[in-house]
N, C-alpha and C positions, 0 to 999 in steps of 0.2 A: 118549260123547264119541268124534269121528271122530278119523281121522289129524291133519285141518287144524288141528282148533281143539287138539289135544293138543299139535301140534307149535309152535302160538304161544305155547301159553300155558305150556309148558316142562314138561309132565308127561313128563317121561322113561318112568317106568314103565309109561302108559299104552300109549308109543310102543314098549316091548320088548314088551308085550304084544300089540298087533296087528301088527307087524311076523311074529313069531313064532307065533302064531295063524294067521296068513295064510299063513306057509309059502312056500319058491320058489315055486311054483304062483300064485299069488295076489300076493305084495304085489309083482312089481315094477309089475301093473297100479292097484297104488296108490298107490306111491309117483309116477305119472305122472298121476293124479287131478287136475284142475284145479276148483278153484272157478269162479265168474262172471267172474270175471276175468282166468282162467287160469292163477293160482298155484298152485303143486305144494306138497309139505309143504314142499320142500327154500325155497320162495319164504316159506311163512308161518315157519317157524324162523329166517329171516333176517329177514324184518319185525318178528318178536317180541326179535327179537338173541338168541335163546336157542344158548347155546355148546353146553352139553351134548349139547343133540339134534341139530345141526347135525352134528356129530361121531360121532353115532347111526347118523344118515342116512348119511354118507359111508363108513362102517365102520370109523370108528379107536374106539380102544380108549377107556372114559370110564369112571368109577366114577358108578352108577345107585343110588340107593334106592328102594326096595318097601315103602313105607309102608302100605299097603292089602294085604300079605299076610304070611303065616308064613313063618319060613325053611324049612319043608319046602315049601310052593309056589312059593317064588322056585328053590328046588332044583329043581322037578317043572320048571318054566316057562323055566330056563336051560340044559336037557340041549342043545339043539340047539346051543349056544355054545360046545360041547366038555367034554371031563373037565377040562380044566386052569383050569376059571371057579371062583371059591368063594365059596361064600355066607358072610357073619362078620353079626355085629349089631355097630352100630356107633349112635353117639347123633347123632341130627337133633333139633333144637329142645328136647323137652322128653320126649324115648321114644328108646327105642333100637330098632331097625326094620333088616331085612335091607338087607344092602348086598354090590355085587359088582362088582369091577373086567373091565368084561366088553366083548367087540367082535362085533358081531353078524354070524351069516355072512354070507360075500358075497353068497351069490343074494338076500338079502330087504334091501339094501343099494341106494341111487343107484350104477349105474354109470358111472365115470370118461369112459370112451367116446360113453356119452349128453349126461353132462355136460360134456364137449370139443365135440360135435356141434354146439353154438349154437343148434340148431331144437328139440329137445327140449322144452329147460328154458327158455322162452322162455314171457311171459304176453302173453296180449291185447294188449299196450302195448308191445311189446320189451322188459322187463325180463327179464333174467340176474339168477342170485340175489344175485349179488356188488353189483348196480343195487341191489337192495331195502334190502344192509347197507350199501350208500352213502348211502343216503337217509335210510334210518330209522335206524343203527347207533348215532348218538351220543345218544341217548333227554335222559336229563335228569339222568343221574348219570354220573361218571367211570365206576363199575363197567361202563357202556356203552360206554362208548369204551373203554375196555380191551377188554372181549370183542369188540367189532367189526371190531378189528385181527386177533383171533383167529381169529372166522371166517373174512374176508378172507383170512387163510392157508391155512387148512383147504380154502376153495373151491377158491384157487390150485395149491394140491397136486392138489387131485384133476383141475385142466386145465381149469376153469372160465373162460371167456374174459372181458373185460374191458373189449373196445374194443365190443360192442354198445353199441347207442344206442335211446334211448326214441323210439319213431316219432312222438308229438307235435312234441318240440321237439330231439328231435334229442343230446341231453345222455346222455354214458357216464357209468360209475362216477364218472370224473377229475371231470367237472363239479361231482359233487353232494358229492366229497370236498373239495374249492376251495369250495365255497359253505356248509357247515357248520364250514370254518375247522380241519378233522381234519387236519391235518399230518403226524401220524404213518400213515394209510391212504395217502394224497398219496404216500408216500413208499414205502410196500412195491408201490402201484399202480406208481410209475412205474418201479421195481427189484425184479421180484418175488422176484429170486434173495435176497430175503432173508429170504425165508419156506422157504429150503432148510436141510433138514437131515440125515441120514446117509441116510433112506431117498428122499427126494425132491431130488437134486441137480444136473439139470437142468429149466429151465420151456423151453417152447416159445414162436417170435416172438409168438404170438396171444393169448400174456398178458403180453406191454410194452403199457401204456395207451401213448395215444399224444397228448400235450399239443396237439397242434398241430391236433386235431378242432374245426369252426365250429360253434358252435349258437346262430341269428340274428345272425351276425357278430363273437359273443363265445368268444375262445379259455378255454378254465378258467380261467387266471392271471385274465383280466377279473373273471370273475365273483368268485374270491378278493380280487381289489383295488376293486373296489365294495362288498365287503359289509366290509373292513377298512377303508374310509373310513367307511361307514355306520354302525359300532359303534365307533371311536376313541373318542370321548368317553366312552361306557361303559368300555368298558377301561382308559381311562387311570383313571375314578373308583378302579375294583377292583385297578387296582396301585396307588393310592395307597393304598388303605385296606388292602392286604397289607403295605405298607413304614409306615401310622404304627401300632405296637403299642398305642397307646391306643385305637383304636377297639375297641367288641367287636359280635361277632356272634353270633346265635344257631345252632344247628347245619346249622339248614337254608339261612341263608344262609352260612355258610362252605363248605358241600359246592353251594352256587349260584356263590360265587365261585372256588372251584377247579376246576368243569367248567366254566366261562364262559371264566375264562383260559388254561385247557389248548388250546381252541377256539379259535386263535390262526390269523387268516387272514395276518397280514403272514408269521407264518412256512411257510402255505400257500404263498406267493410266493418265499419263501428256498429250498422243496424245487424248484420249477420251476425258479428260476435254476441252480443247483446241477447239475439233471441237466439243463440248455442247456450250461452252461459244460464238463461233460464230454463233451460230444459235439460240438459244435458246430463245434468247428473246423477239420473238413471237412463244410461243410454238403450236398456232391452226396452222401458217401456216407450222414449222417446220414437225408438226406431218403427214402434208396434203403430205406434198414433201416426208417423210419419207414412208409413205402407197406407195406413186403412187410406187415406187421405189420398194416395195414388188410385188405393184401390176406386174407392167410390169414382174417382176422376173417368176412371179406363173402362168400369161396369158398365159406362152408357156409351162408349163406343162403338165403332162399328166395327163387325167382328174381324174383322183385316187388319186392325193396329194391335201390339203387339203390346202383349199382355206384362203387364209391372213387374219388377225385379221387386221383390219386398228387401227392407232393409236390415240388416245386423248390427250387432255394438260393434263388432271389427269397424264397420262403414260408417256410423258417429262416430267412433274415434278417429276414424283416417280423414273423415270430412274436419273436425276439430283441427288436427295438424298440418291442414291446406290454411284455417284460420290464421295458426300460430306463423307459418309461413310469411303469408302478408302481414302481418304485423310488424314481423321482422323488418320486410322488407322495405315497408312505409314508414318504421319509424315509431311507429303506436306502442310506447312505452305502455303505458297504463292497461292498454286492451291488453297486450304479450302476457305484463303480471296475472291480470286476471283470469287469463286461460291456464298460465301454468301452475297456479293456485285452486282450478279445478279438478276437485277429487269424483273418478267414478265409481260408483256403485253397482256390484252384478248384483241381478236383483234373481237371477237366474241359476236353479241349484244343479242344473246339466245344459254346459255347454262344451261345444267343440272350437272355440274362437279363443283367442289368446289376447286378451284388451289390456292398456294398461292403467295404473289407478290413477295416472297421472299422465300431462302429454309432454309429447321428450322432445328437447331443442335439436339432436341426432338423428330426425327419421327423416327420412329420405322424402320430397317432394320429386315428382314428375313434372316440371315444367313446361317441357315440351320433349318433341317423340326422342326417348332414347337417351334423354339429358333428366339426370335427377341431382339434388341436393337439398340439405337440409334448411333449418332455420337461420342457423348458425352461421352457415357458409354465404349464404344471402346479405346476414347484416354484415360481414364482413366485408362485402361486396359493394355493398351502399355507404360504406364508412361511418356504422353507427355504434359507437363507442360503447354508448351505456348502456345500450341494446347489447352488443354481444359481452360486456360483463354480466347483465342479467344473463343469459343464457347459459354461459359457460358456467355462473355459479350452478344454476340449475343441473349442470351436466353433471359436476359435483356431486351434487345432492343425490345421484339418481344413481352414480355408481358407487357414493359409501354407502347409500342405503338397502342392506339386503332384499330388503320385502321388493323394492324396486329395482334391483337388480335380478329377481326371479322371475319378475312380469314386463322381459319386453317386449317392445314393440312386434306387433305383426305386418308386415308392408308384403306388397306384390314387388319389389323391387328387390336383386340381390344385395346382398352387404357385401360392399368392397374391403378387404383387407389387404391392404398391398404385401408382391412378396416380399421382400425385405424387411418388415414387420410380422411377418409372422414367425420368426426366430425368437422376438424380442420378447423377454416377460411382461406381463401386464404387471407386475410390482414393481421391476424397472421404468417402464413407460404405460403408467395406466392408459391415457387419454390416446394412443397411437393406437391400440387395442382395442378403441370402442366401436362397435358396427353405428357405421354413418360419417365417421368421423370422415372418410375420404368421400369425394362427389364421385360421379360419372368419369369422369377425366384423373382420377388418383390426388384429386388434389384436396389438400387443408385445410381448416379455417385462415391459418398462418399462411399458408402459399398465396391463398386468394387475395389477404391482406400485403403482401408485397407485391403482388401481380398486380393491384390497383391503385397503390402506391398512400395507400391508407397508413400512414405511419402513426395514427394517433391509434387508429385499431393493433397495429402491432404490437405497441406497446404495453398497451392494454391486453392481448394473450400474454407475453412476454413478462407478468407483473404474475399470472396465475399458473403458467404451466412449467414444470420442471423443467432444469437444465439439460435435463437429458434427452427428452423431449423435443428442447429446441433444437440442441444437435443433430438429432436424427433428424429431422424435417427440415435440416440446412440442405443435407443432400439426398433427399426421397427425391426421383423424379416424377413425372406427371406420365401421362399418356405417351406424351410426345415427347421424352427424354429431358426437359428442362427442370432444374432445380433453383431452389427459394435463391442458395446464394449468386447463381447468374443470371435471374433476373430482378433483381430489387434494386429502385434506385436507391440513389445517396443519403434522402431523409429515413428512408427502410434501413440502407445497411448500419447508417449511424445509430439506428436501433438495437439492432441485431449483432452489435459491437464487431462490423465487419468493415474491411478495407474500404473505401468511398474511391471513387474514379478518379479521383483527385489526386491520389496518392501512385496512381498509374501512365506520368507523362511520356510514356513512351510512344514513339509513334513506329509503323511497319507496312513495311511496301510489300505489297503480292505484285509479283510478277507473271505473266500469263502468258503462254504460246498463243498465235494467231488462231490453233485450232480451235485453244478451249474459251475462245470470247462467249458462244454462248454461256457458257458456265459461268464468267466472269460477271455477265449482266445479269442472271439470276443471283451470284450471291450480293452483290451491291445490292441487287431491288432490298434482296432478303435482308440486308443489315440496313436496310434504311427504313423500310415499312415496317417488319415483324419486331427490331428488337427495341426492348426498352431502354435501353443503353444504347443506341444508334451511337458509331462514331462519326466527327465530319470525315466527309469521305474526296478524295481528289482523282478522277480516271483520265486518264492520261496515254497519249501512245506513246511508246519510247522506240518506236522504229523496228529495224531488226534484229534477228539475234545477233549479227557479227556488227554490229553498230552497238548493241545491248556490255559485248564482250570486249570493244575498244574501251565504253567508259567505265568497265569495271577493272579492267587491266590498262591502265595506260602507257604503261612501259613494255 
């Protein structure tokens, strides 16, 4: 068994053994051994989540068993470790087998300084080994996410950097910790000082992950807030069935539902808002500390990776309103308040960027290619009530207040103003008038709230927006020619103090020439799959036209 495969598959003793074997001379030319794809042992001990070795590798101290020898060869085999190592027998599974609390010398050890260098420890792909225990650390037991946090310290200490990025797609550690829902990695990544302890008690800029890194136009928090929309209803099953005691499970799904739920992406999105809300409000110096941090990362690259974009307050604030975004989106009352309660500071007496003092429920997100909407339009969309009267009051706020109505928002997205609103005064129809107010598609907070059939959300605009307002957004149509009042169902229209279907027993036969059956199966498909109002539908031949024309004229 080689170094690689001994250090994934967690044979410690293997690894004291050729580590030791090999001698200064020797192993640090193997402990830098790449397999095919360039991973060092220090890369497969992180793929494997193995603690122990990890800790091996690094040179901290770890208690090893020697199952495979006597304790006079564990004695013979640990001289180099010094006099003060001692061998005891001690009991593993079902034998007792030499055991020894031991730290292996430095010279046959990863050094710190290689592992600081960022080119080193670097495989085929850009992965850092701290990348490998991002990706692969949370296995399929708790016991994995626990060690994985461990590792991730143990790297950290040793000056392992953090902000590298996988040359495919672009994605650092931060990414793959946001996208597995580990909260707890999330959190020592983006504060490593918390992996300090008496002998490690300062980290360097170059191991602050740095949140506000793009890969394909998705900041981490995205990816965290897509894949906690994408498992909701999962998890909400598995805390239901942790809060009713009647249910039982057998052992393997209860250690399935305790690593499932630990794996909490909404609270991926609570450690981000968290370390915005402490930094953020001065976002020139934020973004100065956030660059250097890139910068240091990229200094020690190799001159072929492509040099850091530094960051602007435009870019803290537009990363902050991805923040507020998901909040909305998930539901996160308390985070949403606390960002929109964040005041910025220019700290900067010449700028060319336009920031605001405040983040606005109306700015436009990009969600995906070519599709933007706001905060707003999102909790409308999720059916979150108190969510969008927080929001909406803030809309308020930001258009009676002058100061805040001189400093808006700056987005890379245009503002849609539909034509039909732009005739209207903003004194007659403030709120139709705001930039954001429409999505991608021309559509409302109110249209999105009857398109979803959110009738408590409707209510709730319905309680804050003028009459006139509602009016006009009964019949704006969208992209695609549709308006609020044909398509809202019957809890909508009953809102909206509109006719209910109910009040419409009419029924009505289309009659169709044999040419135009295809037409005929496209609009059924159409009125049975696209509308919300689908009627029942009956298709029928009635024969030919002079068969058609006897039962209409029978005489």
């Amino acid at each position: 068994m080689d170094l690689l495969e001994a250090c994934e598959n967690g044979n410690e003793e293997r690894v004291v053994e050729i580590l030791l074997e090999a001698g200064p001379t020797k192993a640090p030319a193997m402990l830098q051994q790449v397999d095919q794809a360039g991973r060092s042992a220090l890369h497969a001990a992180c793929i494997g989540g193995q603690l122990s070795v990890v800790r091996l590798l690094l040179g901290r101290e770890c208690q090893v068993f020697f199952p495979g020898r006597s304790r006079e060869d564990t004695e013979d085999l640990l001289v180099p470790c010094g006099p003060n190592v001692k061998v005891v027998m001690k009991r593993k599974e079902d034998a007792h087998v030499p055991s020894a609390l031991l730290q292996l010398p430095r010279e046959v050890v990863v050094q710190a300084k290689d592992l600081a260098n960022g080119i080193m420890y670097l495989d085929y792909y850009g992965n850092a080994p701290i990348q490998c225990i991002s990706c692969f650390g949370c296995g399929t037991e708790m016991k994995h996410v626990r060690d994985s946090v461990e590792i991730a310290a143990e790297l950290l200490r040793s000056g392992c950097q953090c902000n590298t990025s996988k040359t495919a797609n672009n994605w650092t550690p931060l990414h793959w910790s946001a996208f597995n829902g580990h909260h707890d990695l999330t959190a020592l990544l983006l504060n490593p000082q918390l992996c300090c302890d008496e002998h490690n008690n300062v980290v360097s800029a170059v191991q602050f992950a740095v949140p506000l890194v793009c890969s394909e136009a998705l900041y981490p928090v995205d990816v965290a807030g897509r894949m906690g929309l994408q498992l909701r209803d999962e998890m909400a099953a598995w805390k239901q069935s942790l809060a009713n005691e009647t249910t039982t499970f057998d052992g393997f799904e209860i250690d399935y539902r305790d690593w499932r739920l630990h794996l909490d992406h909404v609270l991926v999105v609570k450690e981000f808002v968290r370390d915005y809300v402490a930094q953020a409000h001065h976002p020139y110096q934020y973004a100065q500390r956030l660059a250097k941090c890139v910068e240091a990362s990229s200094s020690k690259m190799k001159p072929r990776r492509k040099r850091p974009v530094l960051f602007t307050e435009a870019d803290i604030v537009r990363y902050g309103q991805h923040l507020l975004y998901w909040c909305a989106g998930l539901n996160m009352l308390d985070e949403a308040i606390v960002l929109l309660n964040l005041t910025f500071q220019n700290d900067t007496t010449t700028t060319t960027s336009t920031t605001t003092s405040r983040l606005a429920p109306l700015y436009p997100i990009q969600y995906e290619d070519c599709k933007s909407q706001s905060a707003l339009h999102f909790a409308c969309i999720m059916g979150h009530t108190t969510m969008v009267h927080t929001l909406l009051t803030r809309v308020i706020a930001l258009y009676t207040s002058s100061a805040s109505l001189a400093k808006t928002p700056s987005s890379t997205l245009p503002s849609k103003v539909h034509p039909v609103l732009r005739g209207i005064s903003a004194k007659d129809i403030p709120f139709t008038a705001l930039a954001g107010w429409l999505n991608h598609r021309l559509e409302t907070p109110l249209y999105l709230a009857g398109l979803y059939n959110r009738a408590d959300v409707a209510t709730s605009l319905l309680s804050i927006l003028p009459p006139t307002t509602v009016q006009t957004e009964l019949h704006v149509q969208n992209i695609e020619g549709s308006t609020l009042s044909d398509m809202a169902n019957d809890a909508v229209r009953t809102a909206l103090n509109l006719a209910t279907t109910a009040l419409f027993p009419h029924e009505y036969v289309l009659v169709f020439r044999r040419k135009y059956r295809l037409f005929r199966k496209t609009l059924q498909d159409v009125l049975e799959e696209e509308s919300s109002r689908a009627p029942s539908l009956l298709a029928a031949s009635v024969g030919s036209t002079q068969q058609l024309r006897r039962w209409r004229d029978p005489d």
